[in-house]
FILOVEX-124655 format. One line per 5 residues: number of its first residue (from 1); their letters; for each residue x, y, z of N, C-alpha, C. Coordinates in steps of 0.2 Angstrom, whole numbers, plus 5000, padded with zeros to 4 digits. Example, Ala and Ser with C-alpha at 12.3 -4.5 7.8 and 13.67 -1.06 7.14 Angstrom:
BEGIN
1) as) 5066:4972:5039:5062:4978:5039:5066:4984:5039; 5064:4989:5035:5068:4995:5036:5064:5000:5039
! end
This chain:
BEGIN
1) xxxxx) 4761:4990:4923:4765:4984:4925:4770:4986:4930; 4771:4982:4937:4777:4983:4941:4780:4977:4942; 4786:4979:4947:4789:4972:4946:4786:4967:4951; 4781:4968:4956:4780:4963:4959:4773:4958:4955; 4772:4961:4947:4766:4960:4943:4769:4955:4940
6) xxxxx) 4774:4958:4938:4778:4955:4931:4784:4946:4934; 4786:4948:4941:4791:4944:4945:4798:4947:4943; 4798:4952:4939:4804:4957:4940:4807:4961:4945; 4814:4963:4946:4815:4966:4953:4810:4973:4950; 4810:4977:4955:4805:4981:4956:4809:4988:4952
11) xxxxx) 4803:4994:4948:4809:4998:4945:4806:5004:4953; 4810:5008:4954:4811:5013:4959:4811:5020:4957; 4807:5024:4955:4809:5032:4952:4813:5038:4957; 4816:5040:4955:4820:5044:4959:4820:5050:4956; 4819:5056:4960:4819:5064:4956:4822:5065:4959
16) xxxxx) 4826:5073:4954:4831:5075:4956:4829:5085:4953; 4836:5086:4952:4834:5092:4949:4838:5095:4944; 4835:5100:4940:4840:5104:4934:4842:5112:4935; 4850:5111:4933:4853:5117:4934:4857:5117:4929; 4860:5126:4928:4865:5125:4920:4874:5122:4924
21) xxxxx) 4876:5119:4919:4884:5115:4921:4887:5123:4925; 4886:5129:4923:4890:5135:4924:4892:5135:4931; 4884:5132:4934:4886:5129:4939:4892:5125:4943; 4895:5120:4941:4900:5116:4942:4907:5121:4940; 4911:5120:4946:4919:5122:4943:4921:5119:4938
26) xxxxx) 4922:5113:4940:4924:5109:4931:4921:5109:4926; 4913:5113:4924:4914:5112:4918:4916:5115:4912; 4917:5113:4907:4920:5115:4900:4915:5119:4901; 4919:5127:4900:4914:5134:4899:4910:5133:4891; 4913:5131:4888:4908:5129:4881:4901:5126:4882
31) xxxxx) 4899:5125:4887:4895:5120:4888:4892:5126:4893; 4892:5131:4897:4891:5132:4904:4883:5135:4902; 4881:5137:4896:4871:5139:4898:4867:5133:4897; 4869:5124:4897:4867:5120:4894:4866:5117:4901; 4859:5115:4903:4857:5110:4907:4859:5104:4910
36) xxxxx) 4858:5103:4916:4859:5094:4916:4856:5093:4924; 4854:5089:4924:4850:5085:4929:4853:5081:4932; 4851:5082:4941:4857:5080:4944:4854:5077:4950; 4856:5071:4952:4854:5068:4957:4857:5064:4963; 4854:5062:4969:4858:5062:4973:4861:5053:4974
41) xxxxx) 4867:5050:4974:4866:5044:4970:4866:5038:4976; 4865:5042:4981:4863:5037:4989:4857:5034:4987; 4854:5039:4983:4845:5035:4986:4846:5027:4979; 4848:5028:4973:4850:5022:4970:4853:5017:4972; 4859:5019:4974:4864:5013:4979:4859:5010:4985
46) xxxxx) 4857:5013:4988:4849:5009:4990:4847:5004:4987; 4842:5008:4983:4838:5001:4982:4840:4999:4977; 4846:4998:4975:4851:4994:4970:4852:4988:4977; 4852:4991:4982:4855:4987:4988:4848:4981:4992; 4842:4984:4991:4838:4982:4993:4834:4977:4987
51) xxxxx) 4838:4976:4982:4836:4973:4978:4829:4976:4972; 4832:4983:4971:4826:4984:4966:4829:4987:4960; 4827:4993:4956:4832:4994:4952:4831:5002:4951; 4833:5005:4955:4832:5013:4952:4832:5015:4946; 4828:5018:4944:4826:5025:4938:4827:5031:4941
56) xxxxx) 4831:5034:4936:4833:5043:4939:4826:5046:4934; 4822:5051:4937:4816:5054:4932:4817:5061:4931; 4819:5061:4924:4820:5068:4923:4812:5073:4922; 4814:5081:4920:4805:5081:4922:4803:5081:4917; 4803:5078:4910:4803:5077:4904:4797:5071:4904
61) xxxxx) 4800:5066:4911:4795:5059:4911:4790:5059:4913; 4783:5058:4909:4779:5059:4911:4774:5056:4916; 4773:5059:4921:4771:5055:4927:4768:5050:4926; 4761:5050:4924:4757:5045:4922:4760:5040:4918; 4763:5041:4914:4767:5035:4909:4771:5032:4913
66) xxxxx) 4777:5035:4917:4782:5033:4921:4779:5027:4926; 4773:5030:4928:4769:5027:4935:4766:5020:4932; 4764:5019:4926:4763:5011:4922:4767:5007:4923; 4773:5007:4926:4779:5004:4925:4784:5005:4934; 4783:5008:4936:4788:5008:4943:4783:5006:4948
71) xxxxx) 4785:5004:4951:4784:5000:4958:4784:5003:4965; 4788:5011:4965:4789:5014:4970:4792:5021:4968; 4790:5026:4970:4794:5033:4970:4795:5038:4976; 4802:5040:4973:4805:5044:4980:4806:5052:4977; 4802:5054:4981:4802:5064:4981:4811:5064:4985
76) xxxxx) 4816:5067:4982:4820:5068:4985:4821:5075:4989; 4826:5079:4992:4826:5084:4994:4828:5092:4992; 4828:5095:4991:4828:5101:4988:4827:5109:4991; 4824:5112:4986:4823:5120:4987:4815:5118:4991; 4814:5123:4993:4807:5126:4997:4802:5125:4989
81) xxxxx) 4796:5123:4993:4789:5122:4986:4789:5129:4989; 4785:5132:4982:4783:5138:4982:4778:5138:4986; 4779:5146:4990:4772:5146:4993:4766:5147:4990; 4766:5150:4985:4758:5151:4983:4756:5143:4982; 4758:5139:4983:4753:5130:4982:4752:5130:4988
86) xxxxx) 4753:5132:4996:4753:5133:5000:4748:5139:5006; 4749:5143:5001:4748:5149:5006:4751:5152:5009; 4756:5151:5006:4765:5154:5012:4763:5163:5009; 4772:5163:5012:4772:5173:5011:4775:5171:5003; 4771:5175:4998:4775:5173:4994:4783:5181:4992
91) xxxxx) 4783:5184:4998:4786:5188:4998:4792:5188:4996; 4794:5181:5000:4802:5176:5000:4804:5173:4994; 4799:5174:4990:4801:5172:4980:4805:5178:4979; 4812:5175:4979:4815:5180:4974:4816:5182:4968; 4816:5178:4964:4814:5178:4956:4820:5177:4952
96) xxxxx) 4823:5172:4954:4829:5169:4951:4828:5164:4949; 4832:5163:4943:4830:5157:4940:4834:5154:4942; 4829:5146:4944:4833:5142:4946:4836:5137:4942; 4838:5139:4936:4844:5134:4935:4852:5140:4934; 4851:5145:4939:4857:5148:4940:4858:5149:4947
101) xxxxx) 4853:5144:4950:4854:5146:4959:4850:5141:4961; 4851:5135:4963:4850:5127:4968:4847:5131:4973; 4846:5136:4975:4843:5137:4983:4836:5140:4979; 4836:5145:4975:4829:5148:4972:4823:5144:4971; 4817:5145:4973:4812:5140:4971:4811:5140:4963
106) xxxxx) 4808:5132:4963:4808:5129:4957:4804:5128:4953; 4798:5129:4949:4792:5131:4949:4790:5124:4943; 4796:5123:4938:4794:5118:4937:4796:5111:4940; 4800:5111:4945:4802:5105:4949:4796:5103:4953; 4791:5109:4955:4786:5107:4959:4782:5105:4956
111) xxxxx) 4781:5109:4951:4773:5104:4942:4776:5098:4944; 4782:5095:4942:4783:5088:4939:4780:5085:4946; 4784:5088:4950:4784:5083:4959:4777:5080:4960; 4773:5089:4959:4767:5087:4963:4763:5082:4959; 4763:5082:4950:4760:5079:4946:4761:5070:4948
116) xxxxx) 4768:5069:4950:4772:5062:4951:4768:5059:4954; 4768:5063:4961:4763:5063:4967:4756:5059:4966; 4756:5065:4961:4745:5061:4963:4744:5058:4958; 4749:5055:4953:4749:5050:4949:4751:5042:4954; 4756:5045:4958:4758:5039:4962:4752:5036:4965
121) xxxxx) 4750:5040:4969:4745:5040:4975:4739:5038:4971; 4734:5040:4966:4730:5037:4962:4731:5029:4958; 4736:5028:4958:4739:5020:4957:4739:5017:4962; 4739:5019:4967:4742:5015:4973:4750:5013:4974; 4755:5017:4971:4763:5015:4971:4765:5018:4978
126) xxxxx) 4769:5015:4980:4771:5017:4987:4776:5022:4983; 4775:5028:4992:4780:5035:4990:4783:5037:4994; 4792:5038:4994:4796:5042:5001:4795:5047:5000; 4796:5052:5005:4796:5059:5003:4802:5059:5010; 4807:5061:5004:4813:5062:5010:4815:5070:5011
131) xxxxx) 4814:5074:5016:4814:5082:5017:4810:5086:5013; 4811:5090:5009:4808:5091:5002:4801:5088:5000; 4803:5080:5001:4798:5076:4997:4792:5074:5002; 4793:5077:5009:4789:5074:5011:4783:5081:5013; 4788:5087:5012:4783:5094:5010:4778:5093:5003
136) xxxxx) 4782:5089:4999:4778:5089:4993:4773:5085:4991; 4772:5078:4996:4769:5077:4998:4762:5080:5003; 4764:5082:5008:4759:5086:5010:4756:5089:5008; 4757:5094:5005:4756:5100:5001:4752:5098:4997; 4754:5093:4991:4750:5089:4986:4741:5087:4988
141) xxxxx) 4742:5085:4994:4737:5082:4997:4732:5086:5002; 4735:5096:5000:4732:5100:5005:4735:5103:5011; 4740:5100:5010:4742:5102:5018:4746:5110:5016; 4747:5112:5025:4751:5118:5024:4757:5116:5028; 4764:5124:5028:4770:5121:5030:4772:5128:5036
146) xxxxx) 4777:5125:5040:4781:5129:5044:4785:5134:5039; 4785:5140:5036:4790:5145:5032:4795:5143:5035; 4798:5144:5042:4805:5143:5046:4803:5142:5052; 4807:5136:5052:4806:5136:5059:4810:5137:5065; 4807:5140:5070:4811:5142:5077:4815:5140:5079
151) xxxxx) 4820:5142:5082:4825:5139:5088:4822:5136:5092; 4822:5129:5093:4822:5124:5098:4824:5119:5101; 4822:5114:5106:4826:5110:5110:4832:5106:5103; 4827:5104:5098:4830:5100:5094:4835:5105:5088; 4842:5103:5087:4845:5106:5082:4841:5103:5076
156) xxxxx) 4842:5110:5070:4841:5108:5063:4848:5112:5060; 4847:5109:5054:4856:5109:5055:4856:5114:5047; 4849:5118:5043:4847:5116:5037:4854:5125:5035; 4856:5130:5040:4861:5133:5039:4867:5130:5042; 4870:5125:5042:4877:5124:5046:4879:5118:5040
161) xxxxx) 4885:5117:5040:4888:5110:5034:4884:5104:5034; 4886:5098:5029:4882:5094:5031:4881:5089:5037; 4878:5086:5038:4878:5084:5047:4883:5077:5043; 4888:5074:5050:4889:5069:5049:4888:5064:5055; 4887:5056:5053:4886:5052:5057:4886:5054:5064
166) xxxxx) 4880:5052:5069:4879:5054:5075:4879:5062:5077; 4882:5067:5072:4880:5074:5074:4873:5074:5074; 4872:5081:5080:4864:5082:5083:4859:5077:5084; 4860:5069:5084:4854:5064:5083:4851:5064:5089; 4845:5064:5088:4840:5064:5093:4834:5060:5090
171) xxxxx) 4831:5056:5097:4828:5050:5094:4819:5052:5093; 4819:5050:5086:4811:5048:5084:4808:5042:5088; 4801:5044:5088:4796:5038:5091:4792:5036:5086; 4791:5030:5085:4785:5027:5078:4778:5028:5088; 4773:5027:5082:4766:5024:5084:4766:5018:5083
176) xxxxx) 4765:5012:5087:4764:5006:5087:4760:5004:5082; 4764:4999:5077:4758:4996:5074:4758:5000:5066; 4762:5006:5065:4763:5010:5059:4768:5006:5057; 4770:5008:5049:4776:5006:5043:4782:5007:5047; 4783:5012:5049:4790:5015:5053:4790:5012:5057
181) xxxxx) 4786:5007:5061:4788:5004:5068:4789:4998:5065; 4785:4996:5060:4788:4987:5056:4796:4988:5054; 4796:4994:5051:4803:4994:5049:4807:4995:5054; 4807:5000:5058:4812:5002:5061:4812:5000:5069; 4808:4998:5071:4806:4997:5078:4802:5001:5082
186) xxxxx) 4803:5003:5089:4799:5007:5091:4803:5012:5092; 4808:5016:5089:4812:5020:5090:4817:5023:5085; 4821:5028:5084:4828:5027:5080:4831:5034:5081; 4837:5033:5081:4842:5041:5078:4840:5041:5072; 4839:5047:5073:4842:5055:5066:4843:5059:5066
191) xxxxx) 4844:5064:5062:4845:5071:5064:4840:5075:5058; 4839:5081:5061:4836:5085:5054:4840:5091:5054; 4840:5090:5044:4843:5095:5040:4838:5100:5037; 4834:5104:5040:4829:5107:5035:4829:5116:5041; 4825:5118:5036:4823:5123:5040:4816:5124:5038
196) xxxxx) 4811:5122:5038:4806:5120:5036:4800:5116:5039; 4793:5114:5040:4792:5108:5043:4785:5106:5041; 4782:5103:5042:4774:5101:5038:4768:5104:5046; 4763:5108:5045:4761:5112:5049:4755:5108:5047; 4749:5110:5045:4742:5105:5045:4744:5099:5040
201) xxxxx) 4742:5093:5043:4742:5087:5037:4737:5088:5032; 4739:5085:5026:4736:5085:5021:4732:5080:5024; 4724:5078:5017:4722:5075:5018:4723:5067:5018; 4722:5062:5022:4724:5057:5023:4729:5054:5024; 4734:5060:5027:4740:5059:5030:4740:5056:5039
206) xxxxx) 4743:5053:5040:4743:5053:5049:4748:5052:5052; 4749:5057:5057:4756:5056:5058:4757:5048:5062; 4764:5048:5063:4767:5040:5064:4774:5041:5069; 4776:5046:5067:4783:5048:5070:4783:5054:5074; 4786:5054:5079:4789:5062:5082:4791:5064:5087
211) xxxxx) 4798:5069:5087:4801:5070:5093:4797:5076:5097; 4800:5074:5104:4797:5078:5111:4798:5084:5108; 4794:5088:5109:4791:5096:5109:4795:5098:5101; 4795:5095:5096:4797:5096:5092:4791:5094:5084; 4792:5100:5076:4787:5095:5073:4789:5087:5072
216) xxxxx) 4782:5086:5067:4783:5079:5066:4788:5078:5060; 4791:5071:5062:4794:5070:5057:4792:5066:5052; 4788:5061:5052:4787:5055:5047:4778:5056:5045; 4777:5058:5040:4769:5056:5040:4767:5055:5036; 4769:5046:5035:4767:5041:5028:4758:5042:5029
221) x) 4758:5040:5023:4749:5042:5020:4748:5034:5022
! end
């Protein structure tokens, strides 16, 4: 059931990730080997804003279950998928557990992801994949990725602070006639924060987005 079934606002899943509190300055060291799950609260405010109602999915919620019930989900962005789902070098696994280190890959953030994914996908729910989420995407569906990618015309900004309004933006182009062009027009600023990029499309991906002599940015299924 979703909410355009039911004439409810529509529910929204959102992932995130888990790390131990030891992590955070503030926490009570009482607590600092105990987990929590942590999400980023823009993507909420969104679709609280767009009139729908976000769900945070911890990796406990069962894809298939979750996916009876939500109307849309967003892959958020994070650590590198591991390359053995890809082919990568698996050389650059350093074997840290990642709930004492947010940059170390994640082994079960990518089960949950990928599983989310081709639950979404075999329903029919529509899915964002924002940085992160749009590798986990691809990948799901076969694809391979750029390990790092090169110095070029376009900055990525994925070793520098966070980018703020208007730093680095350089404009994306939709394909006429694609989702990205309904929404956004024929054009738009952004900038990329990744070091990263999607190299073969998965299957029944196409691209729709992309900057001059740079990868692609957008490649809703």
């Amino acid at each position: 059931m979703n909410g355009k079934a039911s004439g409810r606002k529509p529910l929204v899943g959102i992932t995130g990730r888990r790390f131990q509190l030891s992590l955070l300055a503030s926490a009570d060291p009482r607590y600092g080997k105990a987990c929590m799950d942590s999400f980023m609260s823009a993507f909420a405010t969104r679709i609280a804003q767009a009139g729908g109602v976000p769900v945070h999915l911890p990796y406990d919620a069962d894809p298939a279950d979750v996916c009876e019930w939500l109307s849309g989900v967003v892959i958020t962005g994070g650590q590198d998928v591991h390359p053995d789902r890809w082919g990568g070098d698996a050389s650059v696994v350093r074997g840290i557990d990642p709930r004492t280190d947010t940059q170390a890959h994640d082994p079960e953030r990518d089960e949950y992801e990928f599983a989310l994914t081709r639950a979404a996908i075999d329903r029919g729910i529509p899915l964002l994949g924002v940085c992160r989420g749009v590798q986990v995407l691809n990948v799901a569906l076969g694809g391979t990725l750029i390990a790092d990618l090169p110095p070029g015309p376009v900055p990525h900004l994925s070793q520098q602070g966070a980018p703020t309004d208007g730093d680095a933006e350089h404009v994306v182009t939709f394909e006429p006639g694609s989702t990205a062009a309904r929404v956004f027009g024929p054009s738009m600023l952004t900038n990329s924060w990744h070091h990263q990029a999607l190299d073969r499309c998965g299957t029944g991906l196409v691209v729709t987005g992309r900057i001059l002599n740079d990868p692609v940015k957008r490649r809703p299924r």
